[in-house]
N, CA, C and O atoms as a CHARMM CRD file, in Angstrom:
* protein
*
  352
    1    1 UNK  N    126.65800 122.46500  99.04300 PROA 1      0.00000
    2    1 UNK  CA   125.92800 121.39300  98.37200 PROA 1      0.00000
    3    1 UNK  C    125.52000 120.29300  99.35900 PROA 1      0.00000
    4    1 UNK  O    124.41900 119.75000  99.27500 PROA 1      0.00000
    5    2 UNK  N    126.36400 119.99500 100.23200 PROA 2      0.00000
    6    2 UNK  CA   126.28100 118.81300 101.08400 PROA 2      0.00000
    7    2 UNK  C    124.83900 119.19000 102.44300 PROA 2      0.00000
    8    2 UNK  O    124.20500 118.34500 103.07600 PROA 2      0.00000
    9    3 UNK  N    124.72300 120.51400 102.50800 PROA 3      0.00000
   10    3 UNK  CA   123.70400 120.99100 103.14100 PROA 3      0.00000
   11    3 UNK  C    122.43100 121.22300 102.54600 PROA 3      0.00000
   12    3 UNK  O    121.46500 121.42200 103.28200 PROA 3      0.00000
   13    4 UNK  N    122.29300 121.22100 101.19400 PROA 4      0.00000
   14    4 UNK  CA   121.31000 121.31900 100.44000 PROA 4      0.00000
   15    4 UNK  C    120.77100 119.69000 100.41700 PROA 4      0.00000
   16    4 UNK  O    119.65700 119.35700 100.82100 PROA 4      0.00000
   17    5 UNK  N    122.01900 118.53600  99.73900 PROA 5      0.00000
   18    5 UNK  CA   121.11200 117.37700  99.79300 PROA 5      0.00000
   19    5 UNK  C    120.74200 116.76700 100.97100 PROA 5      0.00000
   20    5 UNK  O    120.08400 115.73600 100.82700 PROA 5      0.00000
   21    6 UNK  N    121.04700 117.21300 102.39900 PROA 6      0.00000
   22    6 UNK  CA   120.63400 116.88600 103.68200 PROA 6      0.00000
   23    6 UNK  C    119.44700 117.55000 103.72400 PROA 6      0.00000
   24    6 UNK  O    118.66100 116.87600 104.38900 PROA 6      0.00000
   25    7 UNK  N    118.97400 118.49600 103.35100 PROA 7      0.00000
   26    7 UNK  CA   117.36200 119.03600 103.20100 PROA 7      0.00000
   27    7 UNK  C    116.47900 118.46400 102.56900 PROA 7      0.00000
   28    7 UNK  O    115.36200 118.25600 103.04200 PROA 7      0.00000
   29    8 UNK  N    116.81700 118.14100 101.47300 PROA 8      0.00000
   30    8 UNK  CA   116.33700 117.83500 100.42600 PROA 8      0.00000
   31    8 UNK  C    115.99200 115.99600 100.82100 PROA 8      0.00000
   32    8 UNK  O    115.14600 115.21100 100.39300 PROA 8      0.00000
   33    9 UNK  N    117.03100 115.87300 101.75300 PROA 9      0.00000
   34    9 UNK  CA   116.88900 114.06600 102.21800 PROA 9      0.00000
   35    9 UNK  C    115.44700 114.46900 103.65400 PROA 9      0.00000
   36    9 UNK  O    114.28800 114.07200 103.77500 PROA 9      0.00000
   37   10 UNK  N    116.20200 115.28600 104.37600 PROA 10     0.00000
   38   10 UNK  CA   114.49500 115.79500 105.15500 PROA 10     0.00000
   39   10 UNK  C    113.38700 115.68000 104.67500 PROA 10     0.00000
   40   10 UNK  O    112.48000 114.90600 104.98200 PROA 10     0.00000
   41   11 UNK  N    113.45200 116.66000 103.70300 PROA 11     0.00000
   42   11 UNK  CA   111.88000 117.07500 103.16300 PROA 11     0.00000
   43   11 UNK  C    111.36800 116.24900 102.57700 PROA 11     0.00000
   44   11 UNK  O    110.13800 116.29200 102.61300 PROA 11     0.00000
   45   12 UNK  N    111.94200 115.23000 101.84800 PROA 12     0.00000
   46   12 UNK  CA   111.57700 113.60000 101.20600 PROA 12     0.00000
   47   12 UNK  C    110.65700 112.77200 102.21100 PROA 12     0.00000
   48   12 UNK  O    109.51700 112.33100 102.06800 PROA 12     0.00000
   49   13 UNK  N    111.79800 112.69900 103.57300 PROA 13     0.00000
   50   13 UNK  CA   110.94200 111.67700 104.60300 PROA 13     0.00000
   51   13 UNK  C    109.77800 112.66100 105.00600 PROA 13     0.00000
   52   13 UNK  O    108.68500 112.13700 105.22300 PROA 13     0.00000
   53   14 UNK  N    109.85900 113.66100 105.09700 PROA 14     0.00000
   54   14 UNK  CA   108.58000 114.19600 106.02600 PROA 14     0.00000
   55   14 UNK  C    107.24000 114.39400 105.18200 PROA 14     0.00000
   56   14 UNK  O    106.14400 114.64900 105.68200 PROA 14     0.00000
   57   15 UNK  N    107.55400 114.20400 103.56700 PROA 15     0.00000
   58   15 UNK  CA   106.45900 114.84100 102.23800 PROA 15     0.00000
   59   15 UNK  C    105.21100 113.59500 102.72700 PROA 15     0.00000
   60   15 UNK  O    104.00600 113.83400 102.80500 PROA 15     0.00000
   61   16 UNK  N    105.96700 112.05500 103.05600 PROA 16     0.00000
   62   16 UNK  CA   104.89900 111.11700 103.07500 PROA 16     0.00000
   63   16 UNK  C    104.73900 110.53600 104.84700 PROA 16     0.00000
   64   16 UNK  O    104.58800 109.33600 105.07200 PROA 16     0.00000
   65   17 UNK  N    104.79600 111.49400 105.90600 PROA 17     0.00000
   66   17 UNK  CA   104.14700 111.47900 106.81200 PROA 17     0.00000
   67   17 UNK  C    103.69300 112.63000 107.68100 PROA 17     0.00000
   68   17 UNK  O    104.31900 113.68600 107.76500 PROA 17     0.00000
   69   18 UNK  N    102.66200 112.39000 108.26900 PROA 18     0.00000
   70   18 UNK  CA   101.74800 113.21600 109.35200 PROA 18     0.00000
   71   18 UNK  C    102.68000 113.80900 110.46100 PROA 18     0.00000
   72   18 UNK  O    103.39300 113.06800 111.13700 PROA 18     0.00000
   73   19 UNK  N    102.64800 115.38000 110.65500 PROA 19     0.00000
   74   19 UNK  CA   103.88900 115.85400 111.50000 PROA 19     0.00000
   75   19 UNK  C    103.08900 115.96900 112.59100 PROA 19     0.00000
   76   19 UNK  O    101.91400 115.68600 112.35600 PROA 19     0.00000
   77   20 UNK  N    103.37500 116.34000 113.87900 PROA 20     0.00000
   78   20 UNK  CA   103.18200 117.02300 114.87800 PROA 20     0.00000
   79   20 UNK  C    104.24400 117.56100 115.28200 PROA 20     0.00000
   80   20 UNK  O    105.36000 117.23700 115.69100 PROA 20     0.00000
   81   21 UNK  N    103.45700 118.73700 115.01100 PROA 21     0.00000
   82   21 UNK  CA   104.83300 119.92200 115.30700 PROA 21     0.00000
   83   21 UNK  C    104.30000 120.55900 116.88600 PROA 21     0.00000
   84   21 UNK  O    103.15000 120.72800 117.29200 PROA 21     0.00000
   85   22 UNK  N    105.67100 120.83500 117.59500 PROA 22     0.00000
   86   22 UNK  CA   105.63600 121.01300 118.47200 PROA 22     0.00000
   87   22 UNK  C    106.16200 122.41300 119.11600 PROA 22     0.00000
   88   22 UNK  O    107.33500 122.68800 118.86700 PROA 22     0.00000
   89   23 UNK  N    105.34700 123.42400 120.00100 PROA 23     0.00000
   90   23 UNK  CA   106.36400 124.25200 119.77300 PROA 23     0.00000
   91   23 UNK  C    106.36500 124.86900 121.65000 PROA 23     0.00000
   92   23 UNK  O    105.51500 125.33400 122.40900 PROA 23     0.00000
   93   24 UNK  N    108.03400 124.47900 121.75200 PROA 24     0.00000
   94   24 UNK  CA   107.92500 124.35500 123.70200 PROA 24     0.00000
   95   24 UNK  C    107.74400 125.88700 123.70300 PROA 24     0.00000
   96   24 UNK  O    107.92400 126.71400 122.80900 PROA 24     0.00000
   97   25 UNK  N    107.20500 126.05300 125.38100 PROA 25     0.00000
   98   25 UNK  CA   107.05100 127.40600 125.86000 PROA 25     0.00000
   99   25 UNK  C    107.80300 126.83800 127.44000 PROA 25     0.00000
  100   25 UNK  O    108.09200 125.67600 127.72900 PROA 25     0.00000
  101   26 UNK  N    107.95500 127.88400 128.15200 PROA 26     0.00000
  102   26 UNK  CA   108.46500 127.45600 129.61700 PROA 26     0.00000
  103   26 UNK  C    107.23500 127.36000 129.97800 PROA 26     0.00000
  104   26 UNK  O    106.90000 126.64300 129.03500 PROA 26     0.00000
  105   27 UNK  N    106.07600 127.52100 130.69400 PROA 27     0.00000
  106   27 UNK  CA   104.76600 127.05300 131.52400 PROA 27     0.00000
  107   27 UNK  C    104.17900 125.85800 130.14300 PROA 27     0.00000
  108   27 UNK  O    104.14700 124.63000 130.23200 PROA 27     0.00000
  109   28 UNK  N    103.90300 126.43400 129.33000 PROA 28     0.00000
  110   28 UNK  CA   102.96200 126.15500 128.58500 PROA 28     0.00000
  111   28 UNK  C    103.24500 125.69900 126.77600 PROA 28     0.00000
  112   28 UNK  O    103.05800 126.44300 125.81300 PROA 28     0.00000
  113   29 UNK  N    103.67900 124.43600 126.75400 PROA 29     0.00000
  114   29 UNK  CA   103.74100 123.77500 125.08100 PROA 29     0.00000
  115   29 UNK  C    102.71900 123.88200 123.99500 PROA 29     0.00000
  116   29 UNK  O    101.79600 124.05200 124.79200 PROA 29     0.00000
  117   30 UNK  N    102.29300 123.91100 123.16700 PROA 30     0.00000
  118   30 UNK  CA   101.46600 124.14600 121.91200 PROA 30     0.00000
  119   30 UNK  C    102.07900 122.80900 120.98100 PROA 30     0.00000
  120   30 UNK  O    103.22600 122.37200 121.06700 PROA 30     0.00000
  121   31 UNK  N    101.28700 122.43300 120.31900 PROA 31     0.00000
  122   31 UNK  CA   101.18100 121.48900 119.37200 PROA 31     0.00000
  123   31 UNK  C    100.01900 121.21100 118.15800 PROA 31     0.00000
  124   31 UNK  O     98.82200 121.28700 118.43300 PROA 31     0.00000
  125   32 UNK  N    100.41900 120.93300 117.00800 PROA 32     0.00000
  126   32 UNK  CA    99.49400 120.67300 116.30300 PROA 32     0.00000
  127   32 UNK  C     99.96800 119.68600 115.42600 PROA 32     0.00000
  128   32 UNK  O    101.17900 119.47400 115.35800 PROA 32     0.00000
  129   33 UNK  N     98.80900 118.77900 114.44700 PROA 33     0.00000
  130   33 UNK  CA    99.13000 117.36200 114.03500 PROA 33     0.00000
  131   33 UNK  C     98.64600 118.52200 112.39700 PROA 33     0.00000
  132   33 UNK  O     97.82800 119.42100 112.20000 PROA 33     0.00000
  133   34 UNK  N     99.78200 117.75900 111.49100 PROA 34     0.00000
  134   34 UNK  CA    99.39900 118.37700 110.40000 PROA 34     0.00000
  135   34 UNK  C     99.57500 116.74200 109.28500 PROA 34     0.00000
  136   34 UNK  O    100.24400 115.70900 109.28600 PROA 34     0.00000
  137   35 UNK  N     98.54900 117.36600 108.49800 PROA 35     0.00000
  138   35 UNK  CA    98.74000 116.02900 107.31700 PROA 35     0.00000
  139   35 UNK  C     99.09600 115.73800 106.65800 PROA 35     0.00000
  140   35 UNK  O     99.39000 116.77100 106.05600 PROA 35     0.00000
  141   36 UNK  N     99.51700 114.70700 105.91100 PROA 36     0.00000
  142   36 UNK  CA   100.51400 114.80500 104.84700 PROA 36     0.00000
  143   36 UNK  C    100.42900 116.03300 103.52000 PROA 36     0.00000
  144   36 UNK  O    101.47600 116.54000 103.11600 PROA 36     0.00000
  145   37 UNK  N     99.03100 116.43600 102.90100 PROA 37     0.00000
  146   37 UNK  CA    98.41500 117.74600 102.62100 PROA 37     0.00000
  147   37 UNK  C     99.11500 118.68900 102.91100 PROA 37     0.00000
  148   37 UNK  O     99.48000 119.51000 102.06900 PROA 37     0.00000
  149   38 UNK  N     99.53900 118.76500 104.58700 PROA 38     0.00000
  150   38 UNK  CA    99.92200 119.97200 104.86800 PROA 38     0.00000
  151   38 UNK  C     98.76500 120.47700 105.76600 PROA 38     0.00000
  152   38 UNK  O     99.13000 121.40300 106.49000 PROA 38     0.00000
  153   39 UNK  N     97.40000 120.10000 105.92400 PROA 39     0.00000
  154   39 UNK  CA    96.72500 120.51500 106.49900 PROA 39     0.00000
  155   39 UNK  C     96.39600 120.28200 107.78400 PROA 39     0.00000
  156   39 UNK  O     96.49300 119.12400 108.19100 PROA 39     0.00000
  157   40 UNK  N     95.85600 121.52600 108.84700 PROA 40     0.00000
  158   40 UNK  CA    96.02700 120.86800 110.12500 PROA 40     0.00000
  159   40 UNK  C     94.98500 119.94000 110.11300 PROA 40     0.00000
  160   40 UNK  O     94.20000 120.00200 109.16700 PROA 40     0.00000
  161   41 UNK  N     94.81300 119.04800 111.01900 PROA 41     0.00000
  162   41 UNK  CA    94.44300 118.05500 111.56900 PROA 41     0.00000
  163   41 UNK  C     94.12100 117.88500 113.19000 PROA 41     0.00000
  164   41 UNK  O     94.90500 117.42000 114.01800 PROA 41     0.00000
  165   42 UNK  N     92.33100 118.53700 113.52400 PROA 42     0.00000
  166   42 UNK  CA    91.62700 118.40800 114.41800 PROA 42     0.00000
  167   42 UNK  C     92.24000 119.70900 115.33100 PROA 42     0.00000
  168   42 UNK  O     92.83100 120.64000 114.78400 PROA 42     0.00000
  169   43 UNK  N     92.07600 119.65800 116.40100 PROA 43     0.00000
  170   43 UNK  CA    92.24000 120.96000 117.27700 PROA 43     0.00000
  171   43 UNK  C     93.87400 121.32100 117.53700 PROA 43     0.00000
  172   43 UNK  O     94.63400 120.45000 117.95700 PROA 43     0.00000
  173   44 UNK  N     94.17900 122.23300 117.34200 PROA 44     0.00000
  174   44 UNK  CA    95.56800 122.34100 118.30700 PROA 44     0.00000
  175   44 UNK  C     96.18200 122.09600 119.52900 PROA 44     0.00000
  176   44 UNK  O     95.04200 121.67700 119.72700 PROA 44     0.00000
  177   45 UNK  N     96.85800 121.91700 120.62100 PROA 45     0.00000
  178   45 UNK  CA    97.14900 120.93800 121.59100 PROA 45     0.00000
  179   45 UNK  C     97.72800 121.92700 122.27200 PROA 45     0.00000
  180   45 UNK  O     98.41400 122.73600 121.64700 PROA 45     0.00000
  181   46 UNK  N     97.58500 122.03600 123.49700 PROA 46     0.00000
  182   46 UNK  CA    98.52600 122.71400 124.76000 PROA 46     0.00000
  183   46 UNK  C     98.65000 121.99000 125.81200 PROA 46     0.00000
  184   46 UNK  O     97.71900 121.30600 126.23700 PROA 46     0.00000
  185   47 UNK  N     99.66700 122.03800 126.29800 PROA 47     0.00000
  186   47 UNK  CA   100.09600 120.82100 127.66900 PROA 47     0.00000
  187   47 UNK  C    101.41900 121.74900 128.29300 PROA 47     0.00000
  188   47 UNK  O    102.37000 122.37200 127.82300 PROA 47     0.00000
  189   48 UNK  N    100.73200 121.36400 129.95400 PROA 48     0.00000
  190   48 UNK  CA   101.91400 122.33100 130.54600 PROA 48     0.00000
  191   48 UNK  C    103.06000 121.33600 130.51500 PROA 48     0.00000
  192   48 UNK  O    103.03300 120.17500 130.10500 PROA 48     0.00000
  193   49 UNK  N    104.30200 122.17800 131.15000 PROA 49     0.00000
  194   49 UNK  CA   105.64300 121.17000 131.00000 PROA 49     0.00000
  195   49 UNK  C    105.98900 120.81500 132.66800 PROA 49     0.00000
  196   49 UNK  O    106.55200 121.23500 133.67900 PROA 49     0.00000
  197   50 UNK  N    105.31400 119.88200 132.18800 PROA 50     0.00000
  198   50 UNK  CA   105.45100 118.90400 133.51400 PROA 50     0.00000
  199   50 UNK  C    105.24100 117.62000 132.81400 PROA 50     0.00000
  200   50 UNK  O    105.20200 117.64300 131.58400 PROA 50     0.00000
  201   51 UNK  N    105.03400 115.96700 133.74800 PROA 51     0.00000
  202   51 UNK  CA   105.17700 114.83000 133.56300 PROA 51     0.00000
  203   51 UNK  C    104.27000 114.92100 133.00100 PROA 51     0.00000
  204   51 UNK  O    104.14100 114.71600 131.79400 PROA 51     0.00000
  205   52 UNK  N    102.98200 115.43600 134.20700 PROA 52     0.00000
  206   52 UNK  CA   101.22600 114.63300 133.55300 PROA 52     0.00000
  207   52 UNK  C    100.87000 115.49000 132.79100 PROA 52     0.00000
  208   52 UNK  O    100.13400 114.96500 131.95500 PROA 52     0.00000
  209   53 UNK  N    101.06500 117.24500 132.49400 PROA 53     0.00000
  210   53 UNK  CA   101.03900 117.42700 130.72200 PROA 53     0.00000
  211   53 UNK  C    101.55400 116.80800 129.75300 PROA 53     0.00000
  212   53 UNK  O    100.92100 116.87600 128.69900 PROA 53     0.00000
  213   54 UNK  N    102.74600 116.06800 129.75600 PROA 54     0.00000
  214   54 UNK  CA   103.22000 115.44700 128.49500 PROA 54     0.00000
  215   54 UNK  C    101.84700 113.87700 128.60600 PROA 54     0.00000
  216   54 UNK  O    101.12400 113.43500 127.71300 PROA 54     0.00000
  217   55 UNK  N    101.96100 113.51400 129.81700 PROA 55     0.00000
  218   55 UNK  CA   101.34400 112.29200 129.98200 PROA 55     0.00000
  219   55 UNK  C     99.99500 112.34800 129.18300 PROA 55     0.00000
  220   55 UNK  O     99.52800 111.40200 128.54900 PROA 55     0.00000
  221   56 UNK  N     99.38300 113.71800 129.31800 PROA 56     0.00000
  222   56 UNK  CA    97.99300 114.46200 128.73800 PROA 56     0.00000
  223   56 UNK  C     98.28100 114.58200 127.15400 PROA 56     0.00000
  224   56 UNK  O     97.42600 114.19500 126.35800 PROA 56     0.00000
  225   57 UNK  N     99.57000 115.15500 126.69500 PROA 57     0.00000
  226   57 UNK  CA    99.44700 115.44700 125.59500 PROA 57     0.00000
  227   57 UNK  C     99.57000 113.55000 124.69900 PROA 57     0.00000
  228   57 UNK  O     99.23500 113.15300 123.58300 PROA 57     0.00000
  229   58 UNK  N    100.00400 113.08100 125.51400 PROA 58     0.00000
  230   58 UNK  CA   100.27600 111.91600 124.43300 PROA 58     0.00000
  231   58 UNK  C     98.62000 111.24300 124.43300 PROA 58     0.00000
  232   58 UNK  O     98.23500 110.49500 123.53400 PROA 58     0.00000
  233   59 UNK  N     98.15500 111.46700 125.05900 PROA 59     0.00000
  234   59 UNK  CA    96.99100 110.87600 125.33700 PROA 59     0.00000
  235   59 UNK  C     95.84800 111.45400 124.04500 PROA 59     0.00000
  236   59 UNK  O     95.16000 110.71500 123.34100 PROA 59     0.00000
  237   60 UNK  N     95.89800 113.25700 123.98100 PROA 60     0.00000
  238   60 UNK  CA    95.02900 113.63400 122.99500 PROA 60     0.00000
  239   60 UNK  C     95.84000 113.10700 121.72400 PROA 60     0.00000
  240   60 UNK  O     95.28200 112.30200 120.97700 PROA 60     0.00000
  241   61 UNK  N     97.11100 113.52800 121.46200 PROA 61     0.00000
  242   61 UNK  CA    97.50900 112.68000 120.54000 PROA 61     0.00000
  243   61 UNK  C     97.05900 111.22900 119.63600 PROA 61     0.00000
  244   61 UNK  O     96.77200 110.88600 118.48900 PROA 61     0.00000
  245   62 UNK  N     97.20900 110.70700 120.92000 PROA 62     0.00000
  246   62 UNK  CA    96.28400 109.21100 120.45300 PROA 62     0.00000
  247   62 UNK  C     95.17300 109.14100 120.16600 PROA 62     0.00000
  248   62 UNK  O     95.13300 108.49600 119.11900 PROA 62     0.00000
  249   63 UNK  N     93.93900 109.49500 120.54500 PROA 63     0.00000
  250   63 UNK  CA    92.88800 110.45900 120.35100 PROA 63     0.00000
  251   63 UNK  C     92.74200 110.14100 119.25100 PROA 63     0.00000
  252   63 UNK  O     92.35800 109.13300 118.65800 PROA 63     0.00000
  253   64 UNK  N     93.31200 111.73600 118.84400 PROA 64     0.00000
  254   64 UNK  CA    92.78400 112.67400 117.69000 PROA 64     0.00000
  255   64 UNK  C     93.51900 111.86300 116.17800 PROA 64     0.00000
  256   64 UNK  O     93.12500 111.97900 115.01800 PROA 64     0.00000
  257   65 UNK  N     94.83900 110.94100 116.77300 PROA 65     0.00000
  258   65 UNK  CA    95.32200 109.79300 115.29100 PROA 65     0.00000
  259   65 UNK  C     94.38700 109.14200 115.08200 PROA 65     0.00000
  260   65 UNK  O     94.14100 108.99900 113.88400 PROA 65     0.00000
  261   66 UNK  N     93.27800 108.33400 116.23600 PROA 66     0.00000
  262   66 UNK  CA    92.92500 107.30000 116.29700 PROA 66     0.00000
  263   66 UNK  C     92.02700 107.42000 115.79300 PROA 66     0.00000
  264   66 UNK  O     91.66000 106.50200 115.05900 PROA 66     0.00000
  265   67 UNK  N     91.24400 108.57200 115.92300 PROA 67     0.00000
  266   67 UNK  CA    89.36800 108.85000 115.05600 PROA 67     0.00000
  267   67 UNK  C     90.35300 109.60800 113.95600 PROA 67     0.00000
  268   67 UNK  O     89.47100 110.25400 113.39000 PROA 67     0.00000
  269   68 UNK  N     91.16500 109.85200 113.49600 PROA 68     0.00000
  270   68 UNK  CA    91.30500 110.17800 111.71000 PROA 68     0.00000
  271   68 UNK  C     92.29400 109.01700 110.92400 PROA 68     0.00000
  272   68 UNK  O     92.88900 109.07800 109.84800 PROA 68     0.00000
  273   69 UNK  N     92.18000 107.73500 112.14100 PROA 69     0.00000
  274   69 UNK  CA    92.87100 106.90900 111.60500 PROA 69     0.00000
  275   69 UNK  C     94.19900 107.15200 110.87000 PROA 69     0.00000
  276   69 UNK  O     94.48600 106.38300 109.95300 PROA 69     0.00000
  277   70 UNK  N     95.47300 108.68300 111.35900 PROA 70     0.00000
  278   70 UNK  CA    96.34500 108.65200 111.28500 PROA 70     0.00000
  279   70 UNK  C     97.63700 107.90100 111.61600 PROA 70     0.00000
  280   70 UNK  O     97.96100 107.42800 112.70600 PROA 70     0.00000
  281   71 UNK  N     98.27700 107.88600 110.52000 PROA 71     0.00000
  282   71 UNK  CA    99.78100 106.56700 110.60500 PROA 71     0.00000
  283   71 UNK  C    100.91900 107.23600 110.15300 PROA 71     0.00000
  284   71 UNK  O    100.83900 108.44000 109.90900 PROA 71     0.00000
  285   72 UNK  N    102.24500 106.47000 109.96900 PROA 72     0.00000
  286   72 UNK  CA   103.54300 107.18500 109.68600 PROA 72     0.00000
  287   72 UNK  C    103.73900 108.57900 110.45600 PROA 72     0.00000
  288   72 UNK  O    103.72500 109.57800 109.73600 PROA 72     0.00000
  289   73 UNK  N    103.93300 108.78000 111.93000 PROA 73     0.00000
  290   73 UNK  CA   103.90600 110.31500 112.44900 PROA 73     0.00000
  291   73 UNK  C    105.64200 110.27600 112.78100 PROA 73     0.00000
  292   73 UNK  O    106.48500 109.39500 112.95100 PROA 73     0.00000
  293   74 UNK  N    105.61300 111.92100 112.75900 PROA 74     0.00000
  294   74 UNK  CA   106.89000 112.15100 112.81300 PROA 74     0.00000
  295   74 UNK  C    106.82800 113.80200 113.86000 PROA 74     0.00000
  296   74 UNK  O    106.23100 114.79500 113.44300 PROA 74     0.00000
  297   75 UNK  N    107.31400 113.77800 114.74900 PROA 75     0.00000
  298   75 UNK  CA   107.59300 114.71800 115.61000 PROA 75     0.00000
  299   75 UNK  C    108.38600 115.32500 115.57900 PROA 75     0.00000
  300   75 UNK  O    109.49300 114.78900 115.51800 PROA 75     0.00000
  301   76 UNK  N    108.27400 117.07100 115.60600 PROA 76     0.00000
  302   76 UNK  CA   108.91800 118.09100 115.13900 PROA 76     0.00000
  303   76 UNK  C    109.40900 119.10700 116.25600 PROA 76     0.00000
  304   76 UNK  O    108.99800 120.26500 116.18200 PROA 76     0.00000
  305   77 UNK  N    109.99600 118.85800 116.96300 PROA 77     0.00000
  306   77 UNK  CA   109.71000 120.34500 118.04400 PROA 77     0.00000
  307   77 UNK  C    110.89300 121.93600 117.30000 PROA 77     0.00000
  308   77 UNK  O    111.83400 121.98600 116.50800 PROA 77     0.00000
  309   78 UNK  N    110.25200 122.80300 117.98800 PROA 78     0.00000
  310   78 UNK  CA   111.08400 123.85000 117.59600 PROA 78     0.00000
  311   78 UNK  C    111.69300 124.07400 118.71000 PROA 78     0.00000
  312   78 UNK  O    111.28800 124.33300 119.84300 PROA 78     0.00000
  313   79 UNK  N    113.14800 123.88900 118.06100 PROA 79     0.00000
  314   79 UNK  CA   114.26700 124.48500 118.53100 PROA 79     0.00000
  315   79 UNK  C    115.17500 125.74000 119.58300 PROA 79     0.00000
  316   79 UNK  O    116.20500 125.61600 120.24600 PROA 79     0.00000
  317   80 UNK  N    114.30200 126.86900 119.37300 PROA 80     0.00000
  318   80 UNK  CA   114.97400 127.61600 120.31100 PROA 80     0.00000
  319   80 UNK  C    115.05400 127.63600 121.76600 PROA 80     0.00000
  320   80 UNK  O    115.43000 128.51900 122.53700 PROA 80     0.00000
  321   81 UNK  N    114.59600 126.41100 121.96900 PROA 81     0.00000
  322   81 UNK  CA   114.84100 126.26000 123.61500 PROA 81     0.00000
  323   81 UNK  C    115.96200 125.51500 124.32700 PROA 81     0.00000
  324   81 UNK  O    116.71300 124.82900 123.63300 PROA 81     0.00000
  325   82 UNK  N    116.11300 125.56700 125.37800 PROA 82     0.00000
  326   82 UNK  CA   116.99700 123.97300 125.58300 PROA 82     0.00000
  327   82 UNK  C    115.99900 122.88900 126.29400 PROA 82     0.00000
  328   82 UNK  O    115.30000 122.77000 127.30100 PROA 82     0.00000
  329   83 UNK  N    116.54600 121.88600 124.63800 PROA 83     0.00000
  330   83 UNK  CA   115.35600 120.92700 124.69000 PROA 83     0.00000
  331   83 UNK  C    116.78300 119.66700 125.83400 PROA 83     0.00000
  332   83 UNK  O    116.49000 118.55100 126.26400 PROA 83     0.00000
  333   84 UNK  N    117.87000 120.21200 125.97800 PROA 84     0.00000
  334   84 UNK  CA   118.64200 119.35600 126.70600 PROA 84     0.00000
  335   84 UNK  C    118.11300 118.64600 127.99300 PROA 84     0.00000
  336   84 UNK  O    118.39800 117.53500 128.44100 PROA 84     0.00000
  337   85 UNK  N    117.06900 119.82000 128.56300 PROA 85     0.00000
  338   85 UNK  CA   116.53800 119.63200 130.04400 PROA 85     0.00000
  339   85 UNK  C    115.24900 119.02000 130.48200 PROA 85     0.00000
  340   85 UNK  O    114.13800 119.45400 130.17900 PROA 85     0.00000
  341   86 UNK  N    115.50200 117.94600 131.24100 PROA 86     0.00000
  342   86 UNK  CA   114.98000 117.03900 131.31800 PROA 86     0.00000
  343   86 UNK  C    113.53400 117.75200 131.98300 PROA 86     0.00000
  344   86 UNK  O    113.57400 118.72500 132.73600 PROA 86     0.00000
  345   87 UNK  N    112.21700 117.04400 131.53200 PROA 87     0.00000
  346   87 UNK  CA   110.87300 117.47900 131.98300 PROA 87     0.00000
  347   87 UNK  C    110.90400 117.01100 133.56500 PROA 87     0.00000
  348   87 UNK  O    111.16800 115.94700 134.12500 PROA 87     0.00000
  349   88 UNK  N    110.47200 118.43600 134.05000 PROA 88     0.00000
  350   88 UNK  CA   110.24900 118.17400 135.84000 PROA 88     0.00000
  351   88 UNK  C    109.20700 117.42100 136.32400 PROA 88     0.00000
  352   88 UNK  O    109.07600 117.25700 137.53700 PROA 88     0.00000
């Protein structure tokens, strides 16, 4: 039960904001901004994993919020990596 209303407390905060979900690769990250809808939102995103790809990705990020006048974002990455290690 106690794992069900911790989901259920998730899926609450995330129903009323804009995700960007993130999904690491070793060379090469993928990303996409989805809307509160559920729908994606403008192009999908790739940035290598290094400084000035992340530096790049925050940049289209800003972008692509800024001409759909997106607010409340919440960042998602997937998990199966080790996200422990710090970007080279």
């Amino acid at each position: 039960m106690k794992k069900f209303k911790a989901l259920e407390t998730k899926r609450q905060f995330m129903s009323n904001a804009n995700i960007i979900g993130i999904d690491p690769g070793k060379q090469t990250h993928h990303a996409v901004i989805i809307d509160k809808q559920g729908m994606r939102c403008g192009k999908p995103l790739s940035f290598s994993n290094s400084r000035r790809g992340f530096d790049d990705f925050i940049t289209k990020v800003k972008q692509q919020t800024q001409e759909r006048n997106v607010k409340d974002i919440v960042y998602a990455n997937e998990s199966s990596c080790n996200l422990w290690l710090p970007v080279p």
